[in-house]
C-alpha positions in Angstrom: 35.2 14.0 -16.7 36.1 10.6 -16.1 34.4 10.6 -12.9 31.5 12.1 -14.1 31.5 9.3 -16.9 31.5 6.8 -14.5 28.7 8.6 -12.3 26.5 8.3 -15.0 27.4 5.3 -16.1 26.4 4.2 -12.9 23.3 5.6 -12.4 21.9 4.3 -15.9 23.2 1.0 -14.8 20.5 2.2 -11.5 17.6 2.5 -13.7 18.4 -0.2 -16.3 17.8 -2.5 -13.3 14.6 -0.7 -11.6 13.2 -0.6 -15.3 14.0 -4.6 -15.4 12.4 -5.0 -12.1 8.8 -2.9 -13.6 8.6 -5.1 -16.4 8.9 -8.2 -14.2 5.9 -6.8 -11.8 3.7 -5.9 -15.0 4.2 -9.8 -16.3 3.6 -10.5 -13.3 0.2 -8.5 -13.3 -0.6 -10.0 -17.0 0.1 -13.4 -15.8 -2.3 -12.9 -12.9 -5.1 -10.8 -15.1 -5.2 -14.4 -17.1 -5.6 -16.3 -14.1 -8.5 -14.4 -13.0 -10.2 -14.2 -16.4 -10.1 -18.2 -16.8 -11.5 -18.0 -13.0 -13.8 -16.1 -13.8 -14.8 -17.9 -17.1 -14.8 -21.0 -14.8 -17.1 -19.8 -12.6 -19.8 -18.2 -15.2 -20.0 -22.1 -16.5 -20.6 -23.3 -12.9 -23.1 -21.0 -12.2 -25.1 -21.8 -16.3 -25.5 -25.3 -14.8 -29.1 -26.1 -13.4 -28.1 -28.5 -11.0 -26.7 -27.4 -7.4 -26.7 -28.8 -4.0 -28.9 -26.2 -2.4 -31.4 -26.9 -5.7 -31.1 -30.8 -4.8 -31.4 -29.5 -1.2 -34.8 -27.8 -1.3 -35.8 -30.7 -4.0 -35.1 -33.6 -1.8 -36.8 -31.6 1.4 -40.7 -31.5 -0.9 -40.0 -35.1 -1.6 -39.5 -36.2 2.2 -42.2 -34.3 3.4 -45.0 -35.4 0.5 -43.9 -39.4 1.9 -44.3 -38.7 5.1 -48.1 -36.7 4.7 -49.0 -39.7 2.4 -47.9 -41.9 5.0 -49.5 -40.2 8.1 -52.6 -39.3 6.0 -52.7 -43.2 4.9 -52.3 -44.8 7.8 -55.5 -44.3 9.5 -57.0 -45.2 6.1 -55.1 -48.6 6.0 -56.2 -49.4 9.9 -59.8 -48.5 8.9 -60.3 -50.4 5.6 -57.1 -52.8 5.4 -56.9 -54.1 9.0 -60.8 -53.4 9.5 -60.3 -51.7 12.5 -63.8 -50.0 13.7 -62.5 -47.4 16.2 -59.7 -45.4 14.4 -60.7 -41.9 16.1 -57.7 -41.5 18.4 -55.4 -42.8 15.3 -57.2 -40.3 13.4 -56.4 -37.4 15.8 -52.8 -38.0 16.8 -52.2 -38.4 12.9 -53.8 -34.5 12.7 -51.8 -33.5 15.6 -48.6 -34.7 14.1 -49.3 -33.4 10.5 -50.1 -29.6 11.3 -46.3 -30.8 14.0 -44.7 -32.0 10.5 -46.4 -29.1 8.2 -45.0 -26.1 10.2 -41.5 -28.2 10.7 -41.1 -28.5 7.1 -42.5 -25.5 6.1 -39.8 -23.5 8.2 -37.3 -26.1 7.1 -38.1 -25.2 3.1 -38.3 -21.7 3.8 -34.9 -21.2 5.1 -33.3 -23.2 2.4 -35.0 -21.8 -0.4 -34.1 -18.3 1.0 -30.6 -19.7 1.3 -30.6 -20.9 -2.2 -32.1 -17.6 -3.9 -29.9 -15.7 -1.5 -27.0 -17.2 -2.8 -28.1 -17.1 -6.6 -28.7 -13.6 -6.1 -25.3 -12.7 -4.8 -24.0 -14.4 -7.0 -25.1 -12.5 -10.0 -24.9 -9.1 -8.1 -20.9 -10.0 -7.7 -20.8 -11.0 -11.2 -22.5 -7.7 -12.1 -20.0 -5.2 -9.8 -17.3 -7.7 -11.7 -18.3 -6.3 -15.2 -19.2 -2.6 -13.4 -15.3 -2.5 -12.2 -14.2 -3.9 -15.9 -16.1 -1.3 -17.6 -14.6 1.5 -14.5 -11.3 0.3 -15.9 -11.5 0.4 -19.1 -13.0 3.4 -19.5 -10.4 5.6 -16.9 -7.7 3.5 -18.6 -6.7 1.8 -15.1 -4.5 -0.6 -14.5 -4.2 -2.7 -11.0 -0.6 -2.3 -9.9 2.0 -3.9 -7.4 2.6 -1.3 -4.8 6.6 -0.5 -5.1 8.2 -0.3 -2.1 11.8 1.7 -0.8 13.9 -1.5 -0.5 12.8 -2.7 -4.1 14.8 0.3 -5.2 18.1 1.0 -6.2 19.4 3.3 -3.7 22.5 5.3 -3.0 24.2 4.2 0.0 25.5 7.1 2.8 28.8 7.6 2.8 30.3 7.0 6.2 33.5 9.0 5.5 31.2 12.3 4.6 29.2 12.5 8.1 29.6 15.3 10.6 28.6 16.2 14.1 27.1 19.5 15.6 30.5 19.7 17.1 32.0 19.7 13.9 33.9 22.8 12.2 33.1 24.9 9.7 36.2 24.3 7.9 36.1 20.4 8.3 32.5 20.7 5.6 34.2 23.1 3.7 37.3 20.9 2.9 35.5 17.6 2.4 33.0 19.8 -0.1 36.4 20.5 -2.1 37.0 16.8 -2.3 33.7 15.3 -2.8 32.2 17.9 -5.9 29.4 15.7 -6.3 27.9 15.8 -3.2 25.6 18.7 -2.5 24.2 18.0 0.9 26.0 17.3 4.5 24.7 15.0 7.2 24.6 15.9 10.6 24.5 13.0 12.9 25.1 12.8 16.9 28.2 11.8 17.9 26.6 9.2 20.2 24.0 7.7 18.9 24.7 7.9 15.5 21.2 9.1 14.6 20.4 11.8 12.0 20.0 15.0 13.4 19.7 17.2 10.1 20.7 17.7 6.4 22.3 20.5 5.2 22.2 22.0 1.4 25.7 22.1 0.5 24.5 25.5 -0.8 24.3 27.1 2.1 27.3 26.1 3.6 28.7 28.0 0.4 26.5 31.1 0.9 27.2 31.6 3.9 31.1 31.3 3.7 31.9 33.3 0.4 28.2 35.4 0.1 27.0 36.6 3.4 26.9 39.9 2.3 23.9 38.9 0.5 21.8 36.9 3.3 18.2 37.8 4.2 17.1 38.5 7.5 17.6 40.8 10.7 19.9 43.2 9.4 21.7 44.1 12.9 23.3 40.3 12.5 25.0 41.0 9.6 28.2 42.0 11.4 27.8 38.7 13.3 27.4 36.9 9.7 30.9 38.4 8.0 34.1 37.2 9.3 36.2 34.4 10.1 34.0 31.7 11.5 35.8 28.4 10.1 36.6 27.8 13.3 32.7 27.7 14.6 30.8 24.8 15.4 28.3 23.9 13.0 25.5 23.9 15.5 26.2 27.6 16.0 26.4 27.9 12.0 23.0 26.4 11.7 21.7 28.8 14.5 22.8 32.4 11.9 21.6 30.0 8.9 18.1 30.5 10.8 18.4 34.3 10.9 18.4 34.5 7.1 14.7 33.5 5.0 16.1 31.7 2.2 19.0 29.3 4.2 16.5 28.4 6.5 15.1 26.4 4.0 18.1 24.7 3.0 18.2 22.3 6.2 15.5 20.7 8.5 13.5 17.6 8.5 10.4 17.8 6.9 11.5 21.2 5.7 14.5 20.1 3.4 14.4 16.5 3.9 12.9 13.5 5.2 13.0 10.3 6.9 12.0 7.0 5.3 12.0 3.3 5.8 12.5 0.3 3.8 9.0 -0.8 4.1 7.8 2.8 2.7 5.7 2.3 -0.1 7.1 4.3 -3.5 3.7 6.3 -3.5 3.9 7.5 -0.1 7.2 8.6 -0.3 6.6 10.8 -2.9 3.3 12.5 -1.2 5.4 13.5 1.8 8.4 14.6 -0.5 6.0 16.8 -2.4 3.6 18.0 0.5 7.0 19.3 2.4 8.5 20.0 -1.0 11.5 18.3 0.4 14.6 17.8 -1.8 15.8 14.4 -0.5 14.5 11.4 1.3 17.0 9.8 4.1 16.7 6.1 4.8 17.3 5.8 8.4 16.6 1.8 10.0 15.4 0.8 13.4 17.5 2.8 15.4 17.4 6.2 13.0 20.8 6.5 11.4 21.0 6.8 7.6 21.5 4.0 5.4 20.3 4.8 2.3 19.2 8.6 0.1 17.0 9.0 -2.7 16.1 12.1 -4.5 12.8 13.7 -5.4 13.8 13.7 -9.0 14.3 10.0 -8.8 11.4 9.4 -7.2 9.3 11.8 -9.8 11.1 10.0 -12.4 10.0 6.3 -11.6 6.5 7.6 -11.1 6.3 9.1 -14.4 4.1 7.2 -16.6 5.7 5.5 -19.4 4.7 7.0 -23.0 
């Protein structure tokens, strides 16, 4: 009892600290929502204001081009009448030459920055207008934009060195560290080399199989080879009669029983693999695959429960 007391003392202490951590993400996510409303509110007062540079632009562009037509229209007039010159024809034809050179200059040059400016006005309000589109979106499906919640901002349980086994390992070696450890209801298998995980086993069906075989599925000419002293057997010959019945078949395997996640996995993704495989338990394996870390579907279903 004690232990048990202490268990769940624990894992409360788990979720005290992951339910901490949520409501520092969604101040987080308040604090930001502010900062892009007063943006926003910012930017709707920039854009009331008459005045801009491309509007001071396309402004300044009329006023250069009506000098310079006065001027080159004007100046044969001023050589005529002013300076009383008689023969002003060749004045008067480069002056043509260069206007209809100036008119089609400018007239290009106006175009493209009016287009500029009403192409920029115009996206401009169609941004503002998906803005108020995705606002209404929101409020009307009731959604929220959340921080994606990732494996290592968790609070996992750590693997247990002690409680690892090989495919070498005995029968009886699982069985006796099952009696010491009553909490813990699956086995690793990792290689004896490496150090990588190789499977997880229910602790279920190490059970079954040792005290009920007389009630496993399967191809019923084995069941002779099932019954009887095997405490001696190596567990990957175990695992191999396991596979002979329907229901402890199911009770081991990656993506069958388990799977294999990193740090880096997102919360959300974990939990579409664990239900697509309808896994039980998610190992954490790093770089070089051996298990660091477990988390359980309930958990996982848990934290992604919507608060009331």
């Amino acid at each position: 009892m004690a232990q048990e007391s202490a268990t769940n003392g624990k894992n409360q202490t788990k979720e005290e600290k992951i339910l901490r951590r949520l409501n520092k993400r969604e101040e987080r996510l308040a604090w930001r929502e502010k900062r892009r409303e007063a943006r926003l509110r910012y930017l709707e007062r920039k854009a009331a204001r008459p005045q801009s540079k491309e509007f001071f632009l396309v402004f300044w562009m009329l006023v250069s081009l009506t000098v310079l037509v006065i001027g080159i229209v004007g100046f044969p007039i001023f050589m005529k009448y002013v300076r009383k010159c008689t023969d002003v024809t060749e004045i008067l034809e480069y002056s043509k030459w260069v206007l209809a050179a100036l008119l089609a200059a400018f007239g290009a040059w106006i175009g493209a920055g009016a287009a500029y400016f009403f192409g920029k006005e115009n996206l401009r309000e169609s941004s503002r207008a998906t803005e108020e589109a995705l606002k209404i979106q929101q409020k009307t499906l009731g959604a929220k934009p959340e921080e994606k919640v990732f494996v290592k901002d968790l609070a996992l349980t750590a693997m247990n060195p002690s409680f690892m086994f090989y495919s070498s390992s005995k029968l009886e070696d699982v069985l006796k560290k099952l009696k010491e450890k009553l909490g813990y209801w699956f086995v690793p298998i990792i290689n004896a080399e490496s150090g990588i995980l190789e499977d997880i086993v229910s602790s279920q069906a190490f059970l079954h199989f040792k005290y009920k075989p007389e009630k496993m599925e399967g191809e019923k000419e084995k069941l002779e080879e099932r019954i009887g002293d095997r405490d001696k057997e190596k567990l990957s010959e175990i695992l191999k009669i396991m596979d002979t019945d329907v229901k402890l078949k199911k009770l081991h395997g990656v993506n069958t029983f388990f799977i294999k996640i990193t740090l880096n996995d997102t919360l959300e993704s974990v939990a579409e693999r664990m239900e697509t495989r309808d896994a039980a338990v998610a190992i954490v394996v790093d770089e070089k695959g051996k298990p660091t870390h477990c988390v359980t579907r309930t958990d996982i279903g848990s934290l992604l429960k919507p608060e009331s």
